[in-house]
mmJSON file of the N, C-alpha and C atoms, coordinates in Angstrom:
{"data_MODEL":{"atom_site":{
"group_PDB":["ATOM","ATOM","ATOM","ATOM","ATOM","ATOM","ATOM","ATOM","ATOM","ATOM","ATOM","ATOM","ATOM","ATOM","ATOM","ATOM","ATOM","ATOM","ATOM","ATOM","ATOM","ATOM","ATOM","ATOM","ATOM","ATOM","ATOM","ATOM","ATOM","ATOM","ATOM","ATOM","ATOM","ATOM","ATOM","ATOM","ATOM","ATOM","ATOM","ATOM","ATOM","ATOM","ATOM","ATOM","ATOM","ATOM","ATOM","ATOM","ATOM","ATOM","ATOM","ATOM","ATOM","ATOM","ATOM","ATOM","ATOM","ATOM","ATOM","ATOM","ATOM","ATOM","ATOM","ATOM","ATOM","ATOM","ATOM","ATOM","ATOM","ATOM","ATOM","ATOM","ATOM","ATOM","ATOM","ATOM","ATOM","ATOM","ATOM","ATOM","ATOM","ATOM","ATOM","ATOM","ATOM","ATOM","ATOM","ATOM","ATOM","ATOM","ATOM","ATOM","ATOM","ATOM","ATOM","ATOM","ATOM","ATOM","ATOM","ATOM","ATOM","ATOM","ATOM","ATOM","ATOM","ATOM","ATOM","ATOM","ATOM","ATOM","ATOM","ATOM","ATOM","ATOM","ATOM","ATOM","ATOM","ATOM","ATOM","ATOM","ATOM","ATOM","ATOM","ATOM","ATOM","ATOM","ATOM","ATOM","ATOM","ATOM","ATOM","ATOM","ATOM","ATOM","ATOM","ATOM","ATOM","ATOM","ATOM","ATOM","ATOM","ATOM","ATOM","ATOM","ATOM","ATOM","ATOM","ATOM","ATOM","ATOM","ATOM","ATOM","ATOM","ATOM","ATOM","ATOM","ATOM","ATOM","ATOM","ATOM","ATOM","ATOM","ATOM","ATOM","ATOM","ATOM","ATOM","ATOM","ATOM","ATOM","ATOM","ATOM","ATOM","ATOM","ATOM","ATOM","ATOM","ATOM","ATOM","ATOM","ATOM","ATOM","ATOM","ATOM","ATOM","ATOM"],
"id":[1,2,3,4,5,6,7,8,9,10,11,12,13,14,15,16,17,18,19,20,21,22,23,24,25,26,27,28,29,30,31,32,33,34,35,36,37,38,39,40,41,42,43,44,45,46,47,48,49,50,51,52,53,54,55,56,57,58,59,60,61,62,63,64,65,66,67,68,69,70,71,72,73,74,75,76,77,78,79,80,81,82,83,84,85,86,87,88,89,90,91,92,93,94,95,96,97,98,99,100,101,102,103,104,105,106,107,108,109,110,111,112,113,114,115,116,117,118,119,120,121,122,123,124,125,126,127,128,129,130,131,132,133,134,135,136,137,138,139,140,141,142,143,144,145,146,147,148,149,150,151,152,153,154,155,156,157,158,159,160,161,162,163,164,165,166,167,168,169,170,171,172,173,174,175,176,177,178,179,180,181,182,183,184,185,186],
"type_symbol":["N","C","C","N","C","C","N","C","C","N","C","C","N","C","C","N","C","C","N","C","C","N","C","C","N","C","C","N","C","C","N","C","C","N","C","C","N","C","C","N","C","C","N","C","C","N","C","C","N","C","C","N","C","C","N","C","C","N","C","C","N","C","C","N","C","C","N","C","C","N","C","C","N","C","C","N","C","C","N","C","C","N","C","C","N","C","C","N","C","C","N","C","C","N","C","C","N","C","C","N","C","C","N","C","C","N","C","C","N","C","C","N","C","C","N","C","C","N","C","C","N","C","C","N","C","C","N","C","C","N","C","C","N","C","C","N","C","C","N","C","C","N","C","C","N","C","C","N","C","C","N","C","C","N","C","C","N","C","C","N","C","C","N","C","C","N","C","C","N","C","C","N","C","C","N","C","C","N","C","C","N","C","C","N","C","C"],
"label_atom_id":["N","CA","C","N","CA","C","N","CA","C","N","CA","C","N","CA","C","N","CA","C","N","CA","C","N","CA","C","N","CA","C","N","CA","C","N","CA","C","N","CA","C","N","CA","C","N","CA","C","N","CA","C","N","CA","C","N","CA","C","N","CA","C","N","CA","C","N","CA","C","N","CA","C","N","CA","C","N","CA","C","N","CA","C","N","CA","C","N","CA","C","N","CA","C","N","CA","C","N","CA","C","N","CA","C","N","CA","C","N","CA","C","N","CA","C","N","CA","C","N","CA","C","N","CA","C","N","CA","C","N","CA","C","N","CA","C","N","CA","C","N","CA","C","N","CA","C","N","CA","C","N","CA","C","N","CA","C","N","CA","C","N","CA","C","N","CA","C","N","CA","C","N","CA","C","N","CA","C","N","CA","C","N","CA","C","N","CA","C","N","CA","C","N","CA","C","N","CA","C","N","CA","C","N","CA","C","N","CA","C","N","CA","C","N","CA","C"],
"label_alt_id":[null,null,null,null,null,null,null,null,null,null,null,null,null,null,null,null,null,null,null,null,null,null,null,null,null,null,null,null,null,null,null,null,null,null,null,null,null,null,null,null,null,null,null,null,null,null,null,null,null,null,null,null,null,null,null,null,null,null,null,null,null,null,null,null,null,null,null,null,null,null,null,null,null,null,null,null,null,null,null,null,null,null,null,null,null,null,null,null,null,null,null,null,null,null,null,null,null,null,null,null,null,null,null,null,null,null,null,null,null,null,null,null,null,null,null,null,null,null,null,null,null,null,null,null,null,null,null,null,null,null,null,null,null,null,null,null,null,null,null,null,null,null,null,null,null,null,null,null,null,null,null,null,null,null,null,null,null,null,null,null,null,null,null,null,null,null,null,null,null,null,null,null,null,null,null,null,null,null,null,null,null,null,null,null,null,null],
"label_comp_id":["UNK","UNK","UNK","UNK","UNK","UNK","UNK","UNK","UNK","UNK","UNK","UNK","UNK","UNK","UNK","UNK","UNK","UNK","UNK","UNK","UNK","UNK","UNK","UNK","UNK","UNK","UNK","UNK","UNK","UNK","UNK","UNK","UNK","UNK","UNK","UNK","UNK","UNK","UNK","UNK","UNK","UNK","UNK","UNK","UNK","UNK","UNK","UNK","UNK","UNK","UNK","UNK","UNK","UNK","UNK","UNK","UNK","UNK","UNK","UNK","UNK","UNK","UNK","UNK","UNK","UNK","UNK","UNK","UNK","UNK","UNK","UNK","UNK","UNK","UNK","UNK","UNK","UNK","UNK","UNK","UNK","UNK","UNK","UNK","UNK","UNK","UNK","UNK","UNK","UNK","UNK","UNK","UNK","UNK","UNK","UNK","UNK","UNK","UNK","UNK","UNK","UNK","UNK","UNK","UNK","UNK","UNK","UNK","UNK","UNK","UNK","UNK","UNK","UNK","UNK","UNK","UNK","UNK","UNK","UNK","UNK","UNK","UNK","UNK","UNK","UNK","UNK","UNK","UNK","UNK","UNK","UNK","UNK","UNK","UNK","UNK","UNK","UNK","UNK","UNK","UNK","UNK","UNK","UNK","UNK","UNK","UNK","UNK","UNK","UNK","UNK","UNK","UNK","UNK","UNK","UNK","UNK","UNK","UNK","UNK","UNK","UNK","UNK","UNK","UNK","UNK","UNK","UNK","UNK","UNK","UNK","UNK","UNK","UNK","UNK","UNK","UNK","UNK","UNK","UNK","UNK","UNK","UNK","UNK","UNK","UNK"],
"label_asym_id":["A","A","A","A","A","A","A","A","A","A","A","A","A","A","A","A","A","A","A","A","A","A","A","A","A","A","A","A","A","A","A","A","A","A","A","A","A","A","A","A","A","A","A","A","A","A","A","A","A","A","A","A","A","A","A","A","A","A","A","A","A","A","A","A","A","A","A","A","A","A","A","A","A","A","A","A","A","A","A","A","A","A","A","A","A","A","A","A","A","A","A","A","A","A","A","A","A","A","A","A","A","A","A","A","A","A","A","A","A","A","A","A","A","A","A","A","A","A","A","A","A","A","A","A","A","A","A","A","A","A","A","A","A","A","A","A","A","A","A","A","A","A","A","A","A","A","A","A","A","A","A","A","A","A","A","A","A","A","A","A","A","A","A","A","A","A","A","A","A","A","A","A","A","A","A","A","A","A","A","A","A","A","A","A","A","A"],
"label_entity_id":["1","1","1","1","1","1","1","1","1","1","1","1","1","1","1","1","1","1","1","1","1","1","1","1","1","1","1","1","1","1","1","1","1","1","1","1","1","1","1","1","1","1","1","1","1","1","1","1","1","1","1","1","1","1","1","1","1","1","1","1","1","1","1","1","1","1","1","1","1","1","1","1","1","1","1","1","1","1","1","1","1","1","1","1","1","1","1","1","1","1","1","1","1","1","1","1","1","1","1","1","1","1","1","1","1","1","1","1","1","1","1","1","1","1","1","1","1","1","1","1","1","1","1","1","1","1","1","1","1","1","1","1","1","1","1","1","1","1","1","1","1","1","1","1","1","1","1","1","1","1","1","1","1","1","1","1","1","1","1","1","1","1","1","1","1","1","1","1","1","1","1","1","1","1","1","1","1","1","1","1","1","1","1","1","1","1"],
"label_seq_id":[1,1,1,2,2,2,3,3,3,4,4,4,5,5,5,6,6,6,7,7,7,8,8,8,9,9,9,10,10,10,11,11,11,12,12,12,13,13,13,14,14,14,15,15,15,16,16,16,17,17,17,18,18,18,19,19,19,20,20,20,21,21,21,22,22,22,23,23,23,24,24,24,25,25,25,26,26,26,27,27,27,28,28,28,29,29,29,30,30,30,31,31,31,32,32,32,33,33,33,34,34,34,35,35,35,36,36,36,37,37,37,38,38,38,39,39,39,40,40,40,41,41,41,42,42,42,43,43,43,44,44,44,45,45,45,46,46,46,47,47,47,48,48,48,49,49,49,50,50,50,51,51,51,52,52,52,53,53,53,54,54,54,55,55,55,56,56,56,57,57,57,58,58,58,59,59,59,60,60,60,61,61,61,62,62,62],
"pdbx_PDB_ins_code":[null,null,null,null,null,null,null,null,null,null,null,null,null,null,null,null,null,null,null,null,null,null,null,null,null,null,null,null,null,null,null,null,null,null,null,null,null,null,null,null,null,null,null,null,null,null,null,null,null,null,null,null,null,null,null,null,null,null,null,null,null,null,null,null,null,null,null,null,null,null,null,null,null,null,null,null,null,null,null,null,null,null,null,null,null,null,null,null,null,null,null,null,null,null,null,null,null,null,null,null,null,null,null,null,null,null,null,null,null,null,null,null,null,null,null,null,null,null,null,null,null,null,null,null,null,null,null,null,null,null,null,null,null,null,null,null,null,null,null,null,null,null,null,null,null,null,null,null,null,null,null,null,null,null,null,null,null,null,null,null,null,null,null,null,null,null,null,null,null,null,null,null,null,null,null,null,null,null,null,null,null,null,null,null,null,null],
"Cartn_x":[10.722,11.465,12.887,13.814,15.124,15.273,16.199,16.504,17.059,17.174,17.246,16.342,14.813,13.55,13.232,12.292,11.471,9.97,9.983,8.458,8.579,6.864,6.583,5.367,4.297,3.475,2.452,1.319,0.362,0.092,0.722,0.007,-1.34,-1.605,-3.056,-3.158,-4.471,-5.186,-4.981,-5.273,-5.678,-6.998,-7.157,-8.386,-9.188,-10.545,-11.51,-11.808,-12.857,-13.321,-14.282,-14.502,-15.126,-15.208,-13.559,-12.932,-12.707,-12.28,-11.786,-10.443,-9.398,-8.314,-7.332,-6.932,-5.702,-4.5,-3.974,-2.448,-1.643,-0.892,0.174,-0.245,-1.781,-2.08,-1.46,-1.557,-1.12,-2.67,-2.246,-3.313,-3.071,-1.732,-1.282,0.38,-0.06,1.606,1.847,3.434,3.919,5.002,4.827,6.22,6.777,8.664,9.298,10.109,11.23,12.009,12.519,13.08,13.777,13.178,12.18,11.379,10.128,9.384,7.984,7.969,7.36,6.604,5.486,5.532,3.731,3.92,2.883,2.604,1.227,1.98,0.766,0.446,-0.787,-1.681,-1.509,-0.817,-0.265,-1.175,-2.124,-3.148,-4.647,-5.391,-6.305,-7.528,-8.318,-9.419,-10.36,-11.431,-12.062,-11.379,-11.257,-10.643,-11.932,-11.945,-12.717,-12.542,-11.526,-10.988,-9.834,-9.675,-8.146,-8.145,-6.807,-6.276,-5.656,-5.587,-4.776,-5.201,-5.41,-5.955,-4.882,-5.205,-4.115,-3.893,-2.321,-1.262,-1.049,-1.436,-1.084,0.404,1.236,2.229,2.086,2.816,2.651,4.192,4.594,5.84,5.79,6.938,7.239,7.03,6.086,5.637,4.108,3.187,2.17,0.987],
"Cartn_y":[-2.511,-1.284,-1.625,-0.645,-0.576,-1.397,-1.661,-2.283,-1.46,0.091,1.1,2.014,2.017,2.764,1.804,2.306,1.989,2.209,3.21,3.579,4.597,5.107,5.853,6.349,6.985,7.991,7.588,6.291,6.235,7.069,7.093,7.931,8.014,6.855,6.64,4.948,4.832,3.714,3.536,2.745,2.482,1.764,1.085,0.462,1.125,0.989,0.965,-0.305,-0.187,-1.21,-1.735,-2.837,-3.319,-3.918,-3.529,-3.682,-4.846,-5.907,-6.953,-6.764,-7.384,-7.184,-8.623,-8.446,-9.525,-9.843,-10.984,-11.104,-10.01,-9.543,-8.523,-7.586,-7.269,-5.559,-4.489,-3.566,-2.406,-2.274,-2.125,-1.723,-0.461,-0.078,1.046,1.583,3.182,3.891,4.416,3.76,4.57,5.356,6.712,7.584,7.452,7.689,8.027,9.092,9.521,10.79,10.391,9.057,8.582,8.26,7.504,6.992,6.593,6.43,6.167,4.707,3.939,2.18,2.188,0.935,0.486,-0.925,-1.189,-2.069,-3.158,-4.027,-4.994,-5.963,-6.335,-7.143,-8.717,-9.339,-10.497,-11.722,-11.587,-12.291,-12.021,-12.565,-11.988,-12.37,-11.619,-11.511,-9.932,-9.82,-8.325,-7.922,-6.445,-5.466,-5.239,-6.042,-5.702,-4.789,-3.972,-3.052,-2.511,-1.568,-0.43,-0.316,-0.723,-0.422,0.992,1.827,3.086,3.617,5.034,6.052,6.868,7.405,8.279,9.203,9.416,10.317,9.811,9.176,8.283,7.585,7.63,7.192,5.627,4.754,3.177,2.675,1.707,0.583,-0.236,-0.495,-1.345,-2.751,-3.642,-5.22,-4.596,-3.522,-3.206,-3.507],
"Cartn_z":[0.082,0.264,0.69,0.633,0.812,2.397,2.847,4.171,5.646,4.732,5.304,5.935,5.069,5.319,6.229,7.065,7.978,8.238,7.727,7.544,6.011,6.218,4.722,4.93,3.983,4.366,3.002,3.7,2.444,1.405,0.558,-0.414,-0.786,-1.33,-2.463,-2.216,-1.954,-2.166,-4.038,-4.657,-6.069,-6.317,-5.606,-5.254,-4.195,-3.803,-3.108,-2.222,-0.918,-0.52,-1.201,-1.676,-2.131,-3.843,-4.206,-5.393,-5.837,-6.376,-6.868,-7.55,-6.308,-7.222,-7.466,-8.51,-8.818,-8.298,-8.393,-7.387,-8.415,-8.161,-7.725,-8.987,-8.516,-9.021,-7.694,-8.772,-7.606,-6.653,-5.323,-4.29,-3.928,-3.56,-2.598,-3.136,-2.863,-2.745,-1.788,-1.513,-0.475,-0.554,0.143,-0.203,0.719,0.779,1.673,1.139,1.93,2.226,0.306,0.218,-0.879,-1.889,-1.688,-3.361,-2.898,-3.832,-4.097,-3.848,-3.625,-3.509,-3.962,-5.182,-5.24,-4.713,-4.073,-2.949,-3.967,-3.953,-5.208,-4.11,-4.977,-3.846,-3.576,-2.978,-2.4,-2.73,-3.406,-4.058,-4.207,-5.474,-5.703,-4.773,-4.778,-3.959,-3.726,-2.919,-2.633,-1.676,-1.519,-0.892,0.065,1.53,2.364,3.558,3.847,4.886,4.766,4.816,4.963,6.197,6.621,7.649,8.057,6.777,6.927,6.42,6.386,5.447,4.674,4.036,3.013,4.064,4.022,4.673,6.34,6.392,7.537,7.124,8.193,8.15,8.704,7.797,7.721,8.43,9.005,8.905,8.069,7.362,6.785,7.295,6.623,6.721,7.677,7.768,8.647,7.222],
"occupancy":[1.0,1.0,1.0,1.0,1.0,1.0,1.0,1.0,1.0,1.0,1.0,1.0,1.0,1.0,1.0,1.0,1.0,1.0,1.0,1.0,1.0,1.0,1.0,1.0,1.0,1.0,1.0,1.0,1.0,1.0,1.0,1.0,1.0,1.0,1.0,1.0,1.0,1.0,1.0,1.0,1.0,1.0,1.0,1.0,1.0,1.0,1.0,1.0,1.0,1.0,1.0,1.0,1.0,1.0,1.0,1.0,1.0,1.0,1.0,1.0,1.0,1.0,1.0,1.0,1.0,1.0,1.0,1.0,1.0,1.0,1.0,1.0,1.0,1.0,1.0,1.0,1.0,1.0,1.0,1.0,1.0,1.0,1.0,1.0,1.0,1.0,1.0,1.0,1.0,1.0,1.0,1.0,1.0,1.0,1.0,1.0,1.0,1.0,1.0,1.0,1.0,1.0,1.0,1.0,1.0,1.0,1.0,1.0,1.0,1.0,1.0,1.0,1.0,1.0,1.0,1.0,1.0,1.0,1.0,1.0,1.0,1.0,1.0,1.0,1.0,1.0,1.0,1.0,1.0,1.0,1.0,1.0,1.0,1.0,1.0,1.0,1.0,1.0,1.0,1.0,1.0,1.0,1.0,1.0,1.0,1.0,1.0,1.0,1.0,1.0,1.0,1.0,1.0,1.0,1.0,1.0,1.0,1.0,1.0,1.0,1.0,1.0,1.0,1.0,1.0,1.0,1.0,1.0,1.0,1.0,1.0,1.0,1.0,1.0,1.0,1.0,1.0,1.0,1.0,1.0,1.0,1.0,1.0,1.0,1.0,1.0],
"B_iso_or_equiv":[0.0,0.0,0.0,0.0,0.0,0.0,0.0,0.0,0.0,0.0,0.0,0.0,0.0,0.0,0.0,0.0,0.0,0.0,0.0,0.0,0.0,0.0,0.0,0.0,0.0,0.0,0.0,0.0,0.0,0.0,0.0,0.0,0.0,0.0,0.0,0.0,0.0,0.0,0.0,0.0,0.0,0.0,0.0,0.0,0.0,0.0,0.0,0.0,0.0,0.0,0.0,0.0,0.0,0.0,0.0,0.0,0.0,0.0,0.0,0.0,0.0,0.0,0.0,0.0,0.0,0.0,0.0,0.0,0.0,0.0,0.0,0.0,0.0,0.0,0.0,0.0,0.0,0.0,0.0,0.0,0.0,0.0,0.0,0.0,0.0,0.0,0.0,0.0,0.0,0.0,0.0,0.0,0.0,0.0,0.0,0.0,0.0,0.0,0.0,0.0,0.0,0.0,0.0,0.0,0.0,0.0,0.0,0.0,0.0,0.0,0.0,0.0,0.0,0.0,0.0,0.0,0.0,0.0,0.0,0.0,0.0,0.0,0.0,0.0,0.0,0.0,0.0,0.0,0.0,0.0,0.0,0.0,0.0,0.0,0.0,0.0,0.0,0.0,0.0,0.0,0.0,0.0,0.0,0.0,0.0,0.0,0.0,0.0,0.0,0.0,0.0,0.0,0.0,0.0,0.0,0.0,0.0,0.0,0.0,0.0,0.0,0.0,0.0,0.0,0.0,0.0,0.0,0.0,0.0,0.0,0.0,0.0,0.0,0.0,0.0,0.0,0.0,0.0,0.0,0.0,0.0,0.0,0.0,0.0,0.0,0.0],
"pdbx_formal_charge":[null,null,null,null,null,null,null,null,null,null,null,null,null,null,null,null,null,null,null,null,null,null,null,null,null,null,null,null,null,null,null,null,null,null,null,null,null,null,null,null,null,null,null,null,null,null,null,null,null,null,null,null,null,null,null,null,null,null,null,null,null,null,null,null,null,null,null,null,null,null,null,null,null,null,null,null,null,null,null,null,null,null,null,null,null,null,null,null,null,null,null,null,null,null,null,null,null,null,null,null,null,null,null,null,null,null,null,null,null,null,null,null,null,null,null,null,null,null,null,null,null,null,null,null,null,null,null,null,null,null,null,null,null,null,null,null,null,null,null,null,null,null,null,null,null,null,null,null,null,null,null,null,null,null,null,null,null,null,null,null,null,null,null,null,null,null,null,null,null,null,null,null,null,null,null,null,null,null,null,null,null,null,null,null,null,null],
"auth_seq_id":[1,1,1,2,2,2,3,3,3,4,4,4,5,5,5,6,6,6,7,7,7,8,8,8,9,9,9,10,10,10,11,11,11,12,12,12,13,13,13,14,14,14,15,15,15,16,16,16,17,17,17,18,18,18,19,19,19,20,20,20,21,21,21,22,22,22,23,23,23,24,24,24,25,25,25,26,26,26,27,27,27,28,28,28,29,29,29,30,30,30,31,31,31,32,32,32,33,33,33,34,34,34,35,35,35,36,36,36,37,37,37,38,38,38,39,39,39,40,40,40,41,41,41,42,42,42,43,43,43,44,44,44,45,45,45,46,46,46,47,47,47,48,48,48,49,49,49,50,50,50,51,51,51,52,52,52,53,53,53,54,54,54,55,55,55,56,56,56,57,57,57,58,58,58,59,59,59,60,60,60,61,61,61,62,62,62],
"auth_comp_id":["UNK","UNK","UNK","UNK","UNK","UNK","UNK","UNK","UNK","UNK","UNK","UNK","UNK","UNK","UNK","UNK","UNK","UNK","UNK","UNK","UNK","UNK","UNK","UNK","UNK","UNK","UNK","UNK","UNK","UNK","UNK","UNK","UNK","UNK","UNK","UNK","UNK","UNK","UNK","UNK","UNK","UNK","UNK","UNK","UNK","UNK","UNK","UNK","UNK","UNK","UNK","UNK","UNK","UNK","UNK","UNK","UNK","UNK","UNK","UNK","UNK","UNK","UNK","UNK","UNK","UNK","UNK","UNK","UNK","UNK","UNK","UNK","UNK","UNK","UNK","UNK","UNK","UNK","UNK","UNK","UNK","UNK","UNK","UNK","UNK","UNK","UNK","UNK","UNK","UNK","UNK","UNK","UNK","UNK","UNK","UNK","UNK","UNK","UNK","UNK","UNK","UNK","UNK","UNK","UNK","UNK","UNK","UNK","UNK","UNK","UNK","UNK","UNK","UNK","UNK","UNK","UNK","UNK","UNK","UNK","UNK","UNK","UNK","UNK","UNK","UNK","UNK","UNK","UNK","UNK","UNK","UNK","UNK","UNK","UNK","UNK","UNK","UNK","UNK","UNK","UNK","UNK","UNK","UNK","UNK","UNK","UNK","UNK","UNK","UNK","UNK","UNK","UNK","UNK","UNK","UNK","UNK","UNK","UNK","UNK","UNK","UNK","UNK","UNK","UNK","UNK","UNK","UNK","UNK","UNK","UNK","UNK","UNK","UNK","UNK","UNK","UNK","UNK","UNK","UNK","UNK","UNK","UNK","UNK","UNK","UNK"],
"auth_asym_id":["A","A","A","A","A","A","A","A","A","A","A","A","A","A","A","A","A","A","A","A","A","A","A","A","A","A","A","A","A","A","A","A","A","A","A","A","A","A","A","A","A","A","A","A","A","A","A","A","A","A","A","A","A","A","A","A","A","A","A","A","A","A","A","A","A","A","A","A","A","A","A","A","A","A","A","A","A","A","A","A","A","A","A","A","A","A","A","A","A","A","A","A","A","A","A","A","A","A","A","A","A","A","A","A","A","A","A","A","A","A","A","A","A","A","A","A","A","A","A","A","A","A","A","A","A","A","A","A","A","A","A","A","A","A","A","A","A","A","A","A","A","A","A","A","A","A","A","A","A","A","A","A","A","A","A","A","A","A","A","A","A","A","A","A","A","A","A","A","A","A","A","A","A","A","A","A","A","A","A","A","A","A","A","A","A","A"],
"auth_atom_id":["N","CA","C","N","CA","C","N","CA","C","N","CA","C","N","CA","C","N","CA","C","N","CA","C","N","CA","C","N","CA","C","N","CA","C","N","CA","C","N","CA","C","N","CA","C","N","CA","C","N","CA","C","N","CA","C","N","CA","C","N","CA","C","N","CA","C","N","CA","C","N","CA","C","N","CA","C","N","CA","C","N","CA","C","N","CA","C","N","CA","C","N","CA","C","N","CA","C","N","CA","C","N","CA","C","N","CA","C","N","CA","C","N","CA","C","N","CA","C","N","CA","C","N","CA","C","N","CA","C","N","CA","C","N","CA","C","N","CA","C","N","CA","C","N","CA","C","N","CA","C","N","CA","C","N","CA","C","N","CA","C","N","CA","C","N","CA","C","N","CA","C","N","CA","C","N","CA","C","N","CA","C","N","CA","C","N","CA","C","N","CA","C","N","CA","C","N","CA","C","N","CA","C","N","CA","C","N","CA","C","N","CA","C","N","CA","C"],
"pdbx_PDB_model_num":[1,1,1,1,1,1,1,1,1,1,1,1,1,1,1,1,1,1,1,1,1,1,1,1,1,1,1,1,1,1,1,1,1,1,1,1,1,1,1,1,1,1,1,1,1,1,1,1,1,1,1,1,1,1,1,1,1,1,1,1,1,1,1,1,1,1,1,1,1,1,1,1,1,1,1,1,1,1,1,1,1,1,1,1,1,1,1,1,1,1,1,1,1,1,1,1,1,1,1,1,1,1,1,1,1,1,1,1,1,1,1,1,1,1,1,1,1,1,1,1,1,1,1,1,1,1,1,1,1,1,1,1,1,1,1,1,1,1,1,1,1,1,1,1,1,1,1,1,1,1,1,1,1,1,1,1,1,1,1,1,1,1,1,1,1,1,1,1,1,1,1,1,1,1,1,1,1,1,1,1,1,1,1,1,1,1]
}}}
């Protein structure tokens, strides 16, 4: 994200727990006041826990 945002407001999971995903599939969107983020997955492996739920507000690098 920009160097200006600071936080944002989970949108949507794309995946589930228990998914199998690839390095830099999309996992997650995040909205802010300014633009949308898809958040790809930092390498492949299963999706064993969400830390956040949809519409929960996130920080940037959380």
């Amino acid at each position: 994200m920009a160097e200006s945002i600071s936080e944002g407001t989970l949108a949507a999971w794309t995946k589930s727990v228990g998914s199998f995903l690839s390095q830099d599939e999309p996992l997650a969107t995040i909205e802010t006041d300014k633009i949308d983020v898809t958040v790809n997955c930092p390498e492949s492996g299963t999706l064993i826990k969400v830390l956040a739920e949809e519409g929960d507000t996130v920080e940037v690098g959380q």
